[in-house]
N, C-alpha and C positions, 0 to 999 in steps of 0.2 A: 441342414436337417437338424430336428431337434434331439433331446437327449432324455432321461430319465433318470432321477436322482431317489432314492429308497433312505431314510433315515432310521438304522435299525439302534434305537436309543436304551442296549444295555452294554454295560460291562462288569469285568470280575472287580477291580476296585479303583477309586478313583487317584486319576493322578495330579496331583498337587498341584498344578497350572492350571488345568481345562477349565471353560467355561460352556463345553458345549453340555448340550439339552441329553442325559442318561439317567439309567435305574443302576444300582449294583444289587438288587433285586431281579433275581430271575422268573418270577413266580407267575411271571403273568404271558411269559414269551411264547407260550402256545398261542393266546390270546389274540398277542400282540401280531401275531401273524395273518391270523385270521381276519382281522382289522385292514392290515397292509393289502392284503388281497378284496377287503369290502372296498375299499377307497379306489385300487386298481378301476374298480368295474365303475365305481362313480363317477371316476376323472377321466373315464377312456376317450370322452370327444376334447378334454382340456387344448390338444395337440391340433386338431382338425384332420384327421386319418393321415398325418404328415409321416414320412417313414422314419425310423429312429438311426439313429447313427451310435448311441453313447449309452450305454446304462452305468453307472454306478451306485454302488452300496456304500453307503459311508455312516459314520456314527459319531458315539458310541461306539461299537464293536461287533462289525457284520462278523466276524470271524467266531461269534461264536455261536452264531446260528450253525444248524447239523446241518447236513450236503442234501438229505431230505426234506427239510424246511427250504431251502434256497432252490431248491429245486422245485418245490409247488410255484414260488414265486416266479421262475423265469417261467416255468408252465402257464402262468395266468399273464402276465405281460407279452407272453409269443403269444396265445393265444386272441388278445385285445389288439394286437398293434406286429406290423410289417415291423421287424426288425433286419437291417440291412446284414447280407450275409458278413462284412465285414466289421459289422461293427464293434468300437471297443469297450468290451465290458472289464470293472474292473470292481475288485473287491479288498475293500480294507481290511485287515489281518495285523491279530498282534503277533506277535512269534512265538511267543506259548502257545498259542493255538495251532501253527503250524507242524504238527507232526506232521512223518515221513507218511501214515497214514491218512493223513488227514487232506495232506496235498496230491496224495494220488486219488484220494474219491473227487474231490474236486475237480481233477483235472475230466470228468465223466459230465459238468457241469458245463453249462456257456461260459463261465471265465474265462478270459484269456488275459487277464492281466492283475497282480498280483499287488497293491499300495502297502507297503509294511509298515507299520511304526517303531523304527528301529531305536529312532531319537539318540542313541548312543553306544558304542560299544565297551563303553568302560563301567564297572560297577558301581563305583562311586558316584557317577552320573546318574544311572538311572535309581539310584539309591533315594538319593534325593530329589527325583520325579518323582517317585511312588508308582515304577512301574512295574507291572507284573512279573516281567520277565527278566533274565540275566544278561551277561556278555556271550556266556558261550550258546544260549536260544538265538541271541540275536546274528551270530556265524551260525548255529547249524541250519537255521529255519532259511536262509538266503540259498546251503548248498545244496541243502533237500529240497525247495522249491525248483531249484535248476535241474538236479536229476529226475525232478518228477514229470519237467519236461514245461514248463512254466518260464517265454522266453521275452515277456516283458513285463519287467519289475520296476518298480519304482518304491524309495523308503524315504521316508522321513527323517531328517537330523535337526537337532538343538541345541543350537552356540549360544553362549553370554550367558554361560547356569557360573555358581561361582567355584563348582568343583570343575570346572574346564580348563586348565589350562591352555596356551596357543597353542602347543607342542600335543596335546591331546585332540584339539579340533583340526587339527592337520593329519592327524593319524586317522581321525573318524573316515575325512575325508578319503582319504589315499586308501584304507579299506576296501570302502564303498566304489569306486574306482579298480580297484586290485578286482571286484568280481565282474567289474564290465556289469557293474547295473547305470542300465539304460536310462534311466531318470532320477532326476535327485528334489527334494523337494525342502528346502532349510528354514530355519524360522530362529527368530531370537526369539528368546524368551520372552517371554511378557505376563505382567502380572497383572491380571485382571480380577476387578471385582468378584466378589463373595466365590473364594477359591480357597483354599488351604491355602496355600503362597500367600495369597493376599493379606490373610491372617498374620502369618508366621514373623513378613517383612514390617506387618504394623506394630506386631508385641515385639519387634527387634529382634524375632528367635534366628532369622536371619537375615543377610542384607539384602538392599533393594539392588536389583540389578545394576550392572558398571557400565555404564553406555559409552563409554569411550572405548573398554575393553571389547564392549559388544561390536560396534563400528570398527575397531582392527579386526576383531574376528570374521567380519564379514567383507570387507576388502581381500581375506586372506582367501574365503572363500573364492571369491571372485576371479582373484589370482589363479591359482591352483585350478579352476574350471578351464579358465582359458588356456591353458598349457596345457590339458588336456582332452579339449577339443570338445568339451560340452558348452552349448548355445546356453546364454545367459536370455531367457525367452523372455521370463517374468519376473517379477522382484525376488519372489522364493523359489524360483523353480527353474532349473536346467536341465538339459540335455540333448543328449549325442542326434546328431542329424537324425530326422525322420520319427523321432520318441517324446514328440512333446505329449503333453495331454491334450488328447481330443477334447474329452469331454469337461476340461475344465477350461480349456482355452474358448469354450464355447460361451461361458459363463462371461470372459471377458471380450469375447466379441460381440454380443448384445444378440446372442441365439436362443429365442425360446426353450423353455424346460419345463417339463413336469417332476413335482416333489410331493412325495407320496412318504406320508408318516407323520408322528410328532415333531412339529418345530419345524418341518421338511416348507420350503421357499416353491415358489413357481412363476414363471413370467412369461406371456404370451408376447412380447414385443412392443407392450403399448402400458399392459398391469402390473401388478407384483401381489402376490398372495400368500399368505405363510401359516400353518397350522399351529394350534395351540402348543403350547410347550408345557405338556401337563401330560404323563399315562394316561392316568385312570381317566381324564375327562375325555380325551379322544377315544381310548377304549369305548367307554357309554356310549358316544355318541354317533360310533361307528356302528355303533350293536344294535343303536334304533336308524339308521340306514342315513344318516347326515353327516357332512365333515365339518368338523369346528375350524374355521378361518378367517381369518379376517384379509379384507383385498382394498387395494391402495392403487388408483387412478392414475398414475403419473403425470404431471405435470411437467410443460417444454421444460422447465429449472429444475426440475429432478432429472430426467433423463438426458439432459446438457452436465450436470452436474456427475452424472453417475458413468457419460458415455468421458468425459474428461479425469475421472478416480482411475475408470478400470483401463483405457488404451495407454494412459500415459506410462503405465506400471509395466506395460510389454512391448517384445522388440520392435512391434509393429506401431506404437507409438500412437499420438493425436494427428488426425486426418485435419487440414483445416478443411477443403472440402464437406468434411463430414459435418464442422463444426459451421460450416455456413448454412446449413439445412436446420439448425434451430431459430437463425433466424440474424439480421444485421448486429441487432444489442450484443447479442452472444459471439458473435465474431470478432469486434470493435472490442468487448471485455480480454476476447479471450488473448487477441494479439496484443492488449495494453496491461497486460499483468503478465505475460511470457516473456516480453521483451528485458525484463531486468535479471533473468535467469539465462538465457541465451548469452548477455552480455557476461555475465559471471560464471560462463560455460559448465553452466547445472542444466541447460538444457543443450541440445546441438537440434539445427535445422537443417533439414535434409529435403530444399525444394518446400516441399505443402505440407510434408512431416514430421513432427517435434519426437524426440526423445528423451530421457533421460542420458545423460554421461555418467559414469560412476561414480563421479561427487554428487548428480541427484540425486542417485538412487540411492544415497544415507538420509536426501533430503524429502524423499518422496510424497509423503503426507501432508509436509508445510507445504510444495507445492503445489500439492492439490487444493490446498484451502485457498491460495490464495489466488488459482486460478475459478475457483467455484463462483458462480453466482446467485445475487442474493434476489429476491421477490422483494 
């Protein structure tokens, strides 16, 4: 079943890595609502009355919508579309948003699952993100979510920043762990294009990421998960039996989704379609009753291409089965460019399904290119 994805593109201010699509401008988020709900009613056959399994809110910074705005929205989304009584919703949250207040009106709300960006508990860390919040937000918003009754969380962490020491990202770790949160979702840092970072490491105001540092830091992760019995599912993502991500796991098992908002993605199984990454222009054009997108055909080599990025990255691996249904070429390629990674045990074969080993998964994106195929 399919899922729905809401991209609510404001926040308080930015943090010096991201490159996703936000305002730090509030001034239009009445608007911008009003929009998110015009597009709802235009996209409702997107899915084919299929029932929903998955909503999330992600950004930007859904957390800083009021429990009254979120709440017209699930109002007009139940209303448009069967939502399955279990299904998992889940809502991105920074931790300054989360007062004890603010996670119990919430809890009045279809959320049942709580995505925090914690990124760090140390100040020095998030210092140098440029993030909102502190060390002691990032413990209390975790223990007041728990008392508010809020019993499947999932946060965010970021290894290889240069205020990190190993002895600090083991403590992140062990934290996070120490509250029995259910899912973990980790990322090295990365410095991309037209970002503060990006800047900073070009004028030298500070260094470019240590990718040796980074690569122990994420073995260490790795470690430390398995010893304490969270499933290594995705390349960024673990956790404890039965807490993976629905609704993102859906993304990499090649499951339809609707994406409602600026910059917000959509795939029926066959397309891909993605809204302007502009406000104001989606604002206009929502307001004279149109969506601004642009939509892309896929091609067997894109979707051979894209069904070999995203399986290979999770526990469940590349099917060759699966991979024979694009077609002989694609089979022929895909077992004559795997076989010298197999041999160099960056992959392991398990029967008709390939994995990563924890030496590929440092290697994971050189693999993919060089199992991709070219037109």
């Amino acid at each position: 079943m399919p899922g729905i994805y809401l991209h609510i593109p404001f926040c308080k201010q930015a943090c010096h890595y991201c490159n996703f699509h936000f305002s730090t401008s509030l001034r239009y988020k009445s608007e911008m609502v009003a929009a998110l709900l015009k597009e709802l009613e235009l996209q409702k056959d997107f899915l084919d009355g299929k029932n929903i399994e998955t909503i999330y809110l992600g950004g930007g910074t859904p957390s800083i919508l009021s429990v009254e705005e979120l709440a017209i929205i699930f109002e007009k989304i139940y209303a448009l579309h069967f939502v399955e009584n279990d299904a998992e919703i889940t809502l991105e949250a920074n931790p300054d948003d989360l007062t004890k207040e603010k996670l119990n009106a919430l809890k009045s709300t279809p959320i049942n699952r709580l995505s925090i960006g914690i990124q760090s508990f140390f100040d020095d860390d998030l210092k140098f993100m440029n993030r909102a919040h502190d060390a002691n937000e990032a413990l209390s918003c975790i223990e007041n979510a728990k008392v508010a009754g809020f019993e499947n969380l999932t946060i965010d962490l970021i290894y290889g920043t240069q205020t990190m020491s190993n002895e600090q990202w083991i403590s992140n770790i062990q934290r996070a762990m120490d509250f029995q949160i259910q899912h973990l979702s980790c990322y090295c840092l990365t410095v991309e294009p037209k970002t503060a970072l990006h800047h900073f490491v070009k004028t030298k105001k500070v260094p470019s990421v240590d990718e040796e540092q980074a690569s122990r830091q994420f073995e260490m992760l790795i470690e430390k998960a398995s010893k304490n019995d969270y499933i290594h599912y995705e390349i960024s993502n673990f956790a404890l039996e039965g807490w993976f991500s629905r609704h993102n796991s859906s993304y990499w098992t090649g499951k339809p989704y609707l994406g409602i908002g600026p910059s917000a993605h959509s795939f029926d199984g066959q397309n891909r379609q993605w809204n302007i990454a502009h406000n104001q222009k989606y604002l206009r054009a929502l307001q004279k009753g149109s969506i601004p997108f642009e939509k892309e055909i896929l091609t067997t080599t894109q979707r051979y291409n894209e069904y070999v990025m995203t399986s290979l990255r999770t526990i469940w691996g590349s099917n060759l089965e699966k991979v024979k249904q694009f077609g002989k070429n694609y089979e022929n390629h895909f077992l004559k460019k795997i076989n010298p990674f197999i041999d160099e045990e960056s992959v392991l074969k398990n029967g008709k399904i390939y994995i990563l080993s924890t030496k590929g998964k440092l290697l994971a994106d050189r693999i993919a290119m060089e199992l991709f195929f070219d037109e």
